[in-house]
VODREN-538934 format. One line per 8 residues: number of its first residue (from 1); for each residue x, y, z of N, C-alpha, C. Coordinates in steps of 0.2 Angstrom, whole numbers, always signed. Layout:
<recs>
NUM> X:Y:Z:X:Y:Z:X:Y:Z  ...
</recs>
This chain:
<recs>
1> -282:+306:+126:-281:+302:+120:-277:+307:+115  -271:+306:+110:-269:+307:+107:-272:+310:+101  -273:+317:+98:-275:+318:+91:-270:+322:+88  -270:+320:+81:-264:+323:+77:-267:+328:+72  -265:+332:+71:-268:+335:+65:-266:+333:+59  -269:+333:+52:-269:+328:+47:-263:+331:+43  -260:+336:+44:-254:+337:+39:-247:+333:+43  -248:+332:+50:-245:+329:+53:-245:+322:+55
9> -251:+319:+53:-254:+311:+53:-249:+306:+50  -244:+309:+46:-241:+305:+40:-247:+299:+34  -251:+303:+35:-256:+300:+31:-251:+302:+22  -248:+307:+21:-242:+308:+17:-236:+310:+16  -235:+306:+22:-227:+305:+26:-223:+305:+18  -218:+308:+19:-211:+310:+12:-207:+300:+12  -207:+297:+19:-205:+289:+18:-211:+283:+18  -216:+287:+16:-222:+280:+15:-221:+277:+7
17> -222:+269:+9:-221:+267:+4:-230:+267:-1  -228:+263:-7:-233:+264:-10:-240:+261:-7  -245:+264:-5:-253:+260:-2:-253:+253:-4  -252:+252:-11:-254:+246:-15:-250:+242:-11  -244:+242:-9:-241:+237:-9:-240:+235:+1  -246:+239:+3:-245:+240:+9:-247:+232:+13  -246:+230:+20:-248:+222:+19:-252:+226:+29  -255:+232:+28:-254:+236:+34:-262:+240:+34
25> -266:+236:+35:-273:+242:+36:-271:+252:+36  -267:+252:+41:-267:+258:+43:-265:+264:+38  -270:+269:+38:-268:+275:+37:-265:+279:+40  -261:+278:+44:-258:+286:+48:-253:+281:+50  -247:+287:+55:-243:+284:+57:-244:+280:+65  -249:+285:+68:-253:+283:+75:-254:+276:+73  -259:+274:+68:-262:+268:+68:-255:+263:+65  -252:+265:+63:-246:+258:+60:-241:+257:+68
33> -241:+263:+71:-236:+260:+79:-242:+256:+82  -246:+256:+83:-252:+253:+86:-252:+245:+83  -252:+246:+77:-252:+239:+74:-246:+235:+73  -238:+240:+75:-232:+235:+78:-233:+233:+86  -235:+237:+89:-236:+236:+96:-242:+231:+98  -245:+230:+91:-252:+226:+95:-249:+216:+94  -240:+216:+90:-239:+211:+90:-234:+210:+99  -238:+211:+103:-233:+210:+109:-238:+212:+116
41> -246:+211:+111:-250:+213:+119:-249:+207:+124  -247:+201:+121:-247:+198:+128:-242:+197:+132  -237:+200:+131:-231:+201:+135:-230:+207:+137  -232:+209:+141:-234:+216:+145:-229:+220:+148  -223:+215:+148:-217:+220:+149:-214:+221:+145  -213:+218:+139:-210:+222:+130:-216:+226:+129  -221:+225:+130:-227:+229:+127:-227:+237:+130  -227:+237:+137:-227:+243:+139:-219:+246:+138
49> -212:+243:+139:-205:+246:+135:-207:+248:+128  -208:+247:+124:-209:+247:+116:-215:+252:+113  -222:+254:+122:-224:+259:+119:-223:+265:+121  -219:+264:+125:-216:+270:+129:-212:+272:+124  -207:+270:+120:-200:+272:+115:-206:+272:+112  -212:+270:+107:-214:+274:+101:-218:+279:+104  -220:+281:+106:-224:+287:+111:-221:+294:+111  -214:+289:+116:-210:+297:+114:-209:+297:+108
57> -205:+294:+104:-202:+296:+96:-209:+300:+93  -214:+296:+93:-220:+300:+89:-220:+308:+93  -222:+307:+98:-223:+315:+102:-217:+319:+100  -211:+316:+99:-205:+321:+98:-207:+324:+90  -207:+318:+86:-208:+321:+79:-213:+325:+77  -216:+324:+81:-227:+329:+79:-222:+338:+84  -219:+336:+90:-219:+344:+93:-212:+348:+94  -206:+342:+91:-200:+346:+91:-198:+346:+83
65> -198:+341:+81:-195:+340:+73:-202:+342:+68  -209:+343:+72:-215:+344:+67:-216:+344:+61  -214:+336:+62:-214:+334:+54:-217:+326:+56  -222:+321:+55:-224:+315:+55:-219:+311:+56  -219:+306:+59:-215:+300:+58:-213:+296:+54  -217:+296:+49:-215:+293:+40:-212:+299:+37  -209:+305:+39:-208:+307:+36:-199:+311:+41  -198:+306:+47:-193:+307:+51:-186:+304:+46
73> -181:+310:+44:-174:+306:+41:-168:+304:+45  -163:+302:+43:-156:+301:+47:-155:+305:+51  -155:+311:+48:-152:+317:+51:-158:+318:+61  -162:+317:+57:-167:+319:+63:-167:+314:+67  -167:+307:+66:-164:+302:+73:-158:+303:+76  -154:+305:+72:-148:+309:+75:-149:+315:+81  -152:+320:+79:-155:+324:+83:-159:+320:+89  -163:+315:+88:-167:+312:+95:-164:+307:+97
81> -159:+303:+95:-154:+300:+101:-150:+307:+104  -146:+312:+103:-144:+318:+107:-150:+319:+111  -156:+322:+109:-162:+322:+113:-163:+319:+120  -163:+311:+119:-165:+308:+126:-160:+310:+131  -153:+309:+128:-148:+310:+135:-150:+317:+138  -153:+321:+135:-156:+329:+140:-165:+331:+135  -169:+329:+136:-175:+332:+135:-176:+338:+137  -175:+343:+133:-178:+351:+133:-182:+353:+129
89> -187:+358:+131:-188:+361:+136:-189:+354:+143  -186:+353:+148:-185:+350:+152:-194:+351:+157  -197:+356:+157:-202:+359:+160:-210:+352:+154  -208:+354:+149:-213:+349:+143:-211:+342:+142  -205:+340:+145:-204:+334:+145:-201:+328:+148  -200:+332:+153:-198:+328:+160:-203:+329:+166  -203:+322:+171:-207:+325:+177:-206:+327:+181  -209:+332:+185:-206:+337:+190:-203:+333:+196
97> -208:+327:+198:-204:+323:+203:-201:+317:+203  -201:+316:+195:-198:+308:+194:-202:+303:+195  -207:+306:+198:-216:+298:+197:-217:+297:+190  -221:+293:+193:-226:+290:+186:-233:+294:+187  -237:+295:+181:-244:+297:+182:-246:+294:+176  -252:+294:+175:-259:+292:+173:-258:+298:+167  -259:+296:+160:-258:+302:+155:-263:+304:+154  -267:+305:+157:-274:+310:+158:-272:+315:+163
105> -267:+313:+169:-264:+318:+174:-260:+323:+171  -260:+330:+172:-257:+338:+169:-251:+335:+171  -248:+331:+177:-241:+331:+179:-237:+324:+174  -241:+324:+171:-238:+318:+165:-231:+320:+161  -229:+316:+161:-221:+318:+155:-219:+314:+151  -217:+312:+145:-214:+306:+143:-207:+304:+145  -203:+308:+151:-198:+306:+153:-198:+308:+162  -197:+305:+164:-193:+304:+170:-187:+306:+174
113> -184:+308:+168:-177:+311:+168:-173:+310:+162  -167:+313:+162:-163:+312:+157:-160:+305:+155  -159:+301:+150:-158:+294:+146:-151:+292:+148  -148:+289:+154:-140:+285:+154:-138:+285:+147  -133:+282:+143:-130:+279:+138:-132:+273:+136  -133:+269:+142:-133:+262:+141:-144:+263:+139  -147:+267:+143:-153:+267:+139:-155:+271:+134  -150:+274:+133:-150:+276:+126:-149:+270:+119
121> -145:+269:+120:-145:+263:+115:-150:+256:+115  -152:+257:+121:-160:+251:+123:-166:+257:+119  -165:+264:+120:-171:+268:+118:-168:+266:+108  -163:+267:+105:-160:+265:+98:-163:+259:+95  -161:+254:+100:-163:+245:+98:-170:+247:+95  -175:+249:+103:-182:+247:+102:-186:+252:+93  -180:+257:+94:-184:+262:+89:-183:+258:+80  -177:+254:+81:-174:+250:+77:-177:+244:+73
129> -180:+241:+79:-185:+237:+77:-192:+240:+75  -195:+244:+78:-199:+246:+74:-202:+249:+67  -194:+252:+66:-193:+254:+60:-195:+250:+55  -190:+245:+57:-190:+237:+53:-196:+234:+52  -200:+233:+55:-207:+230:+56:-210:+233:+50  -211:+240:+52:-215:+247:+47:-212:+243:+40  -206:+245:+40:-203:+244:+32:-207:+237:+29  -203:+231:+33:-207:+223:+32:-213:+224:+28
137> -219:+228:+34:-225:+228:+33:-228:+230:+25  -223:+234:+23:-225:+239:+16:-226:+246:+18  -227:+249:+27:-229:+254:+28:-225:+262:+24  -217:+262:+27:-212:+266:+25:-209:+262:+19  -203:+266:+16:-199:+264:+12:-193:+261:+13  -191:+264:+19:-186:+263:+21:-184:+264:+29  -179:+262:+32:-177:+263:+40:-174:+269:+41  -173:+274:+44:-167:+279:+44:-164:+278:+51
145> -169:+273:+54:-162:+271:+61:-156:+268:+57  -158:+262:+52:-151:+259:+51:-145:+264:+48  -146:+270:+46:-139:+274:+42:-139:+275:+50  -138:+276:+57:-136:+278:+63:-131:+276:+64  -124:+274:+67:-120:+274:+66:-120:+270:+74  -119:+264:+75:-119:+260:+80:-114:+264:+85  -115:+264:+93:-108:+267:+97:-106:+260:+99  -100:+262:+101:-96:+256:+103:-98:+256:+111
153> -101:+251:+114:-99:+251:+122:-92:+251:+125  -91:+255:+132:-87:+253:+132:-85:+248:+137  -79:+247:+139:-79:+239:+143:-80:+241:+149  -83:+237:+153:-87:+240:+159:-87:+229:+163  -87:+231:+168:-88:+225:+174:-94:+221:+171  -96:+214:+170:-100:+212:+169:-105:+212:+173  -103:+214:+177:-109:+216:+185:-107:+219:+186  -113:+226:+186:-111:+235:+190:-116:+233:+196
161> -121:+232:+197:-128:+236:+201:-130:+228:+202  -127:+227:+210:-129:+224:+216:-124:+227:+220  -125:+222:+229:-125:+224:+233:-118:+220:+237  -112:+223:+234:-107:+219:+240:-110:+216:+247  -106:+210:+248:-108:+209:+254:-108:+213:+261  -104:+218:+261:-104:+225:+268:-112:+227:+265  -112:+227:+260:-119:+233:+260:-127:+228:+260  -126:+221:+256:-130:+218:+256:-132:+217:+266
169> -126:+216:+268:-128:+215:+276:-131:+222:+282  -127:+227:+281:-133:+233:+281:-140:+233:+280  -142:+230:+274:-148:+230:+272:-150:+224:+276  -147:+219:+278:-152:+215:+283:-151:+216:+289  -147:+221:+292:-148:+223:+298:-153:+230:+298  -154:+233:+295:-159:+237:+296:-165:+236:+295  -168:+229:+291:-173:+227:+290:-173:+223:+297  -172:+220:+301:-170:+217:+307:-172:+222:+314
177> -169:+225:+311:-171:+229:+317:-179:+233:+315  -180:+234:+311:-187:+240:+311:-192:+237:+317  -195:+243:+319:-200:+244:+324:-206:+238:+324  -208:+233:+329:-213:+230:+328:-219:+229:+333  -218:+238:+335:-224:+238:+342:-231:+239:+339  -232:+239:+335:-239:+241:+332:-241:+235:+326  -248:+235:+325:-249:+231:+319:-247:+232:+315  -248:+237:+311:-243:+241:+304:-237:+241:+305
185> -233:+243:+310:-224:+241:+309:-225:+234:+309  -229:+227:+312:-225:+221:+312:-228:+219:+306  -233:+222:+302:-232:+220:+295:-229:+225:+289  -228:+230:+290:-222:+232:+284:-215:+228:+287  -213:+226:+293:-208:+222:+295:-209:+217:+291  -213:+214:+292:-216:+204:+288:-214:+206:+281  -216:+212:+277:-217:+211:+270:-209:+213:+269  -206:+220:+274:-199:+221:+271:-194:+213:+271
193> -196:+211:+276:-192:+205:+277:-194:+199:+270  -199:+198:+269:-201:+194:+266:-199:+197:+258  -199:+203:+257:-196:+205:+250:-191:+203:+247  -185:+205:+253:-178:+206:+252:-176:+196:+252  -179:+193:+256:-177:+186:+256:-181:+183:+251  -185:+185:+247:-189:+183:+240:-186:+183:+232  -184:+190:+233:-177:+193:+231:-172:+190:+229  -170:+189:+234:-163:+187:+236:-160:+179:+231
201> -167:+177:+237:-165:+168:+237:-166:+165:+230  -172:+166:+228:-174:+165:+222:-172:+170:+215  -168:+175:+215:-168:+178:+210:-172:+180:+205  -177:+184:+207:-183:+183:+203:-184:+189:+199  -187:+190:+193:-187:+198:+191:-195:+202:+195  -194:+209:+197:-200:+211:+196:-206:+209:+193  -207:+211:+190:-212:+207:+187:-216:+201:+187  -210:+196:+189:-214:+189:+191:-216:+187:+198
209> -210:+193:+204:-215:+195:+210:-220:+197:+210  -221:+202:+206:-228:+204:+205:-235:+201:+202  -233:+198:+198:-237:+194:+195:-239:+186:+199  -233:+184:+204:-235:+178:+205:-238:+176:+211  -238:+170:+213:-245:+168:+217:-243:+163:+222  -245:+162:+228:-243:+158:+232:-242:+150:+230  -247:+150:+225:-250:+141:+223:-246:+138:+219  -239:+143:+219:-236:+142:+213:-228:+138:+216
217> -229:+136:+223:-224:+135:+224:-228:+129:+227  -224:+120:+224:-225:+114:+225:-219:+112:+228  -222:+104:+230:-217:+100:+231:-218:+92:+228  -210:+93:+229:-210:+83:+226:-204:+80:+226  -205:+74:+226:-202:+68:+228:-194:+68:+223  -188:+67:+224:-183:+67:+221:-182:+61:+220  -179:+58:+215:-175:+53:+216:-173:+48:+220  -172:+51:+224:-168:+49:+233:-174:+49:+238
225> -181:+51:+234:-187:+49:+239:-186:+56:+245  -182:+63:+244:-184:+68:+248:-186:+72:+246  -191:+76:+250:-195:+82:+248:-190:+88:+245  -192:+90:+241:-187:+96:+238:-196:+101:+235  -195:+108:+238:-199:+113:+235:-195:+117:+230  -201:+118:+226:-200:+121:+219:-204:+128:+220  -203:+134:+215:-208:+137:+213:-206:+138:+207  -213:+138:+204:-217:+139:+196:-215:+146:+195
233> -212:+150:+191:-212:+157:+190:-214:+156:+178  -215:+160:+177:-217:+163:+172:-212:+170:+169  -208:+170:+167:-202:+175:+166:-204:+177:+159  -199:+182:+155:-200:+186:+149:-205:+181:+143  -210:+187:+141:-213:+181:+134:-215:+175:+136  -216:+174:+143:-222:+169:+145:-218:+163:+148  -212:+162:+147:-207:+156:+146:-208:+155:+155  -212:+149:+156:-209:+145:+161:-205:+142:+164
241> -203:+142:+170:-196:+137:+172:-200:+138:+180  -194:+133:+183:-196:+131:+190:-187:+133:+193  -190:+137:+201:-184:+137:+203:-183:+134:+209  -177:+130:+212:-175:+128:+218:-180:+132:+224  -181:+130:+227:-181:+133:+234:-181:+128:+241  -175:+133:+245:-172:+130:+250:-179:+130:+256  -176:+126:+262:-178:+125:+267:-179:+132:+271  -175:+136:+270:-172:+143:+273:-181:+148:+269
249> -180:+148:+265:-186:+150:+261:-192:+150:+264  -195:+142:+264:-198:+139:+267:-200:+142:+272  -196:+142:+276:-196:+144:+284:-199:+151:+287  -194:+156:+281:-198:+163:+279:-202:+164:+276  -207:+160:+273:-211:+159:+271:-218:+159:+274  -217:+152:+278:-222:+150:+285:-222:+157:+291  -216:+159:+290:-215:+168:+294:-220:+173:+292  -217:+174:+283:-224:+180:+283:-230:+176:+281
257> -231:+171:+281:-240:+170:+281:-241:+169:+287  -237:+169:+291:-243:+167:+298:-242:+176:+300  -238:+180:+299:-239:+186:+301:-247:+189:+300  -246:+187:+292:-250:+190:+288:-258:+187:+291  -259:+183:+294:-264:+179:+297:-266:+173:+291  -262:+168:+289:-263:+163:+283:-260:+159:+286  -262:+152:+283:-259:+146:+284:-253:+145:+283  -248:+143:+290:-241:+141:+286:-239:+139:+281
265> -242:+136:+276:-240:+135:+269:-244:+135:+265  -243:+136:+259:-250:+138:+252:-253:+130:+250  -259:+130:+248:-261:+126:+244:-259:+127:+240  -260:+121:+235:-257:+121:+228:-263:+124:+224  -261:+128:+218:-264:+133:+216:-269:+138:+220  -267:+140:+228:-270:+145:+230:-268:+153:+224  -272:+156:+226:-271:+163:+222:-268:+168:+224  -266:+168:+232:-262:+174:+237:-260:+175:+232
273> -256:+184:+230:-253:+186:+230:-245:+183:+231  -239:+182:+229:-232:+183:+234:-231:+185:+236  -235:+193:+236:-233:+199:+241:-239:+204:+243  -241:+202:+247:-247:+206:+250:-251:+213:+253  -254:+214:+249:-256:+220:+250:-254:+223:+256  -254:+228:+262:-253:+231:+267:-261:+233:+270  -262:+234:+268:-271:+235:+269:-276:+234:+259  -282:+236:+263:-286:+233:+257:-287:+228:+256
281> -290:+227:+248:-293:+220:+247:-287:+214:+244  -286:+208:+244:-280:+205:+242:-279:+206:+235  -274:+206:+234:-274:+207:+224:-266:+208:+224  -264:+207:+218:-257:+206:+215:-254:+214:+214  -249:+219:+220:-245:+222:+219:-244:+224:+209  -244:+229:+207:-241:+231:+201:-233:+231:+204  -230:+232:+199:-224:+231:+198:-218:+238:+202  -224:+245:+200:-220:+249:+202:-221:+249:+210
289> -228:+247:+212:-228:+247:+219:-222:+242:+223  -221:+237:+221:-215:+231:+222:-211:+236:+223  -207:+241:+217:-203:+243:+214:-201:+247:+222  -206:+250:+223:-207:+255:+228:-206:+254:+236  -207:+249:+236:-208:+245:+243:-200:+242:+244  -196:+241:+238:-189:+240:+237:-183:+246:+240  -185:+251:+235:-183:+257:+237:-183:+260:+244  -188:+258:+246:-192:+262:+253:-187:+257:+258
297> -185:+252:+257:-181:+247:+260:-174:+251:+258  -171:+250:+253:-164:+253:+252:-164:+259:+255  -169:+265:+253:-167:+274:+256:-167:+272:+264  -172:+269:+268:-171:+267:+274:-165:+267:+276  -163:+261:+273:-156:+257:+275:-150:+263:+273  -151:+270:+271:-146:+272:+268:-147:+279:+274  -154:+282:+274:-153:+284:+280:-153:+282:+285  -154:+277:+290:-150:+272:+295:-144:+272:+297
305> -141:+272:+288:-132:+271:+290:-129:+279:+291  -134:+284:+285:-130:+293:+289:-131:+292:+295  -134:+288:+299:-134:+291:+307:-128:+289:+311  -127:+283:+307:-120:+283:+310:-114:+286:+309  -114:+292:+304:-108:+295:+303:-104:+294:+296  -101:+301:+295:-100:+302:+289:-95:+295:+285  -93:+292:+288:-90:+286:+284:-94:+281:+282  -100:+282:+282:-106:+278:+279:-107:+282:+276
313> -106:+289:+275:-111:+292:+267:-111:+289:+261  -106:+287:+259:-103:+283:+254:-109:+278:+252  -107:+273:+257:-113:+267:+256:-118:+268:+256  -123:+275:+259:-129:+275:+260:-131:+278:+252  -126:+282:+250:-127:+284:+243:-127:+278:+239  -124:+275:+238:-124:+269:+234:-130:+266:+235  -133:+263:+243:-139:+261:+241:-144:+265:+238  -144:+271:+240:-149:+274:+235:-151:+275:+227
321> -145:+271:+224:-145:+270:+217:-147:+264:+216  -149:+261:+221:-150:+255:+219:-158:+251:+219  -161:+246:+216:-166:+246:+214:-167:+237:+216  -173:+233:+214:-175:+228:+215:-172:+223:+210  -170:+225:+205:-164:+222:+201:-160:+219:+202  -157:+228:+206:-150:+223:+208:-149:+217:+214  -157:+215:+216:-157:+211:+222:-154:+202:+218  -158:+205:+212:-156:+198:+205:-151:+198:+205
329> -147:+201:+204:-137:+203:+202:-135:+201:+207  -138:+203:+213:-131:+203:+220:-133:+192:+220  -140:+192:+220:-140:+185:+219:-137:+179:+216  -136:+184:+208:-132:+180:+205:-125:+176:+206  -121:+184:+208:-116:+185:+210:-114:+181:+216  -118:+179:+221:-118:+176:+226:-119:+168:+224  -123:+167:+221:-123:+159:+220:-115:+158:+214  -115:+162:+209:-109:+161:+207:-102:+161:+213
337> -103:+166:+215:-96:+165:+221:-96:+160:+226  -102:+157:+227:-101:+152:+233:-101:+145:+228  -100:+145:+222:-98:+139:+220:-103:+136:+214  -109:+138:+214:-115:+136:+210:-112:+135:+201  -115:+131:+198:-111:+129:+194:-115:+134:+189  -113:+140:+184:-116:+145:+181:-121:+141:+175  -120:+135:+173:-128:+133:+169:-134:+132:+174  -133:+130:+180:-137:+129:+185:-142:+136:+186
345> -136:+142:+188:-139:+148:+186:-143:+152:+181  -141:+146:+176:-143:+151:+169:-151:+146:+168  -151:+141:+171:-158:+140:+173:-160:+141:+178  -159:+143:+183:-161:+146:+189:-166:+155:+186  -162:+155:+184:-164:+164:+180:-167:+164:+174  -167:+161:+170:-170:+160:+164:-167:+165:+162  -161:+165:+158:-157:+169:+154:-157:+166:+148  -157:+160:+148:-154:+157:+139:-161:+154:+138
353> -163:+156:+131:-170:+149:+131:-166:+144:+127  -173:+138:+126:-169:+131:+123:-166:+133:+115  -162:+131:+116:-158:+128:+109:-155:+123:+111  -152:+119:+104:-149:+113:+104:-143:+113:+110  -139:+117:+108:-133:+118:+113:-136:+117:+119  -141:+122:+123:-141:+124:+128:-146:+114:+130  -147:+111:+126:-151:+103:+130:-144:+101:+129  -140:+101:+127:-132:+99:+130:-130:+99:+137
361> -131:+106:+138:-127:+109:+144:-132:+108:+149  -142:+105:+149:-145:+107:+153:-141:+102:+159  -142:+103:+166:-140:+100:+172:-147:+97:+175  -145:+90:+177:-154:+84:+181:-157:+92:+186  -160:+91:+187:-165:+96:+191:-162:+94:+199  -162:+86:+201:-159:+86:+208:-154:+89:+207  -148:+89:+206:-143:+92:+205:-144:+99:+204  -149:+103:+202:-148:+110:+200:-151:+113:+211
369> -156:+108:+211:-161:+109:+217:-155:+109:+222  -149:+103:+223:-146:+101:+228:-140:+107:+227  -137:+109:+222:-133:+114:+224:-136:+123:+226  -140:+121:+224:-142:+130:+226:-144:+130:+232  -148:+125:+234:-152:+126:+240:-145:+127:+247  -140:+124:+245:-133:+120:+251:-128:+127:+251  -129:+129:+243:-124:+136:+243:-126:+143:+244  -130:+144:+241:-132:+149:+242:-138:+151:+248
377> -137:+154:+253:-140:+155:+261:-141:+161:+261  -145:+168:+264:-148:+171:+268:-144:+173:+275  -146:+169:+279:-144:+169:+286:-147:+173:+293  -153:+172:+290:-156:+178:+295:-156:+177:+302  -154:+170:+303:-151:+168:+310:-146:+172:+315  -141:+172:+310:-134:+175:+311:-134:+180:+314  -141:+186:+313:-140:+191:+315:-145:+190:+322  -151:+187:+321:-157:+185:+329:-152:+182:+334
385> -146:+176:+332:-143:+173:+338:-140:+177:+342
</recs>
């Protein structure tokens, strides 16, 4: 548990605005991030971003700038944007192995490593708005992110981080082949296989793999009187939508539940996981464990291909930069290149929420069902025949 000392508290931060006019219980600056943070508990993934960036800022201000956070200037968020791209002393603020731990654990760090560019400016936004909040509230006086000086992006590919077709297909031969002479290999087989086409086909973020649940994927009647399956996902801030799912899906569907020892297909609102523990009791994978189970598939696949020799180093390094993400990206990219019409995909992914414009553009559901499912393919065939 964090404790601050009272000259540090900002209990009389140099940018506190006046008490009277405050619309904000809190006396400290601990207690006022608390109460920006507490407008986003139930969105678990802006909550935990948002208190990660106040946590650092605070801990930077209390032990490099030792000055409170109501009482941080221009000059000194200047200073802590330089900061993130290198955290030093490197030993106090980064972790020795790039994990996670438990901030009661000594190996705990507020960083992981050094901040990209591009999360730099995502670490700027969130500090941005919080500022904003404080001020709104009555807490400070003023913002000192906004005198920052916005950087310009520079122009860059709308898509970096998926997986070309050469490399996307490496990936499903190496998952194809893994060892299935024991119980444990023919189920990390089942799950790697069932990740990457999870992934793949449905586009789905992190988080809503993790989160979600076998019962969550129906069926019903189109139009045309033919079975068309759906799955229920719950994406950013809670927002609902339903995605296409193919026959193909299905198929590897009825594969990892009968591996796993379950009935070929889910009841409607069973609770299964959509991704199954490996041992232990059944329960919904965290996010990092997903995360991890992804990775373990790409570093695989990347050692795999150094075996074949140095003209694969290239690729195998390339997978290893890559993450559960970009399984969403290579997705996109794929149903966009095979022809999928891009509103289709922007409900498919839950990228735009409702506005006027967007119930203009929306596209009938059989039509969103019927192109996705016809163009966009897998193929795990291609490589068993």
């Amino acid at each position: 548990m964090l404790v601050v000392p009272d000259h540090l508290s900002g209990h009389r931060g140099s940018n506190r605005a006046n008490p009277a006019h405050a619309q904000l219980a809190a006396q400290n600056d601990l207690e006022a991030v608390r109460a920006w943070l507490s407008n986003f508990i139930d969105r678990k993934s802006t909550f935990d971003s948002y208190r990660k960036e106040g946590e650092r800022l605070l801990l930077w201000a209390l032990i490099e700038a030792r000055k409170p956070l109501s009482s941080l200037t221009h000059e000194d968020l200047l200073r802590y944007r330089a900061f993130v791209l290198d955290p030093q002393p490197a030993a106090s603020w980064v972790s020795a192995t790039g994990g996670a731990f438990g901030r009661a654990d000594p190996r705990w760090r507020p960083f992981n490593g050094p901040l990209s560019a591009a999360s730099q400016r995502q670490t700027m936004v969130i500090i941005n708005t919080m500022f904003t909040w404080l001020v709104s509230a009555g807490y400070l006086r003023g913002n000192p992110v906004a005198l920052v000086r916005k950087q310009n992006k520079q122009a860059k590919p709308r898509v970096t981080r998926y997986l070309p077709a050469p490399l996307w297909n490496e990936v499903k031969n190496f998952v194809a082949q893994l060892p299935q002479d024991t119980p444990q290999q023919r189920a990390v087989y089942a799950r790697s296989r069932w990740l990457v086409t999870l992934f793949y086909l449905q586009g789905l973020r992190i988080s809503e793999v993790a989160s979600g649940r076998m019962g969550q994927f129906f069926r019903r009647l189109s139009d045309r009187a033919e079975e068309q399956w759906w799955l229920e996902t719950f994406g950013k801030g809670g927002k609902e939508r339903i995605v296409p799912v193919s026959p193909e899906l299905m198929t590897e569907l009825s594969r990892y539940r009968t591996a796993m020892a379950m009935s070929s297909l889910p009841r409607l609102g069973e609770e299964t996981p959509l991704v199954v523990p490996l041992g232990g009791p059944i329960r919904n994978l965290s996010r990092s464990a997903i995360h991890d189970a992804i990775k373990g598939i790409f570093n695989g696949t990347a050692e795999w291909l150094r075996t074949r020799g140095e003209t694969h180093f290239a690729s195998a390094a390339e997978l290893e930069r890559a993450s559960a993400h970009w399984l969403r990206h290579t997705a996109g990219s794929r149903m966009a290149d095979g022809g999928v019409d891009l509103r289709l995909i922007r409900d498919n992914f839950g990228h735009v929420s409702l506005n006027t414009t967007s119930i203009y553009l929306h596209a009938e559901d059989d039509e969103r069902h019927s192109q996705t499912v016809s163009r966009h393919r897998l193929d795990w065939g291609a490589i068993e025949n």
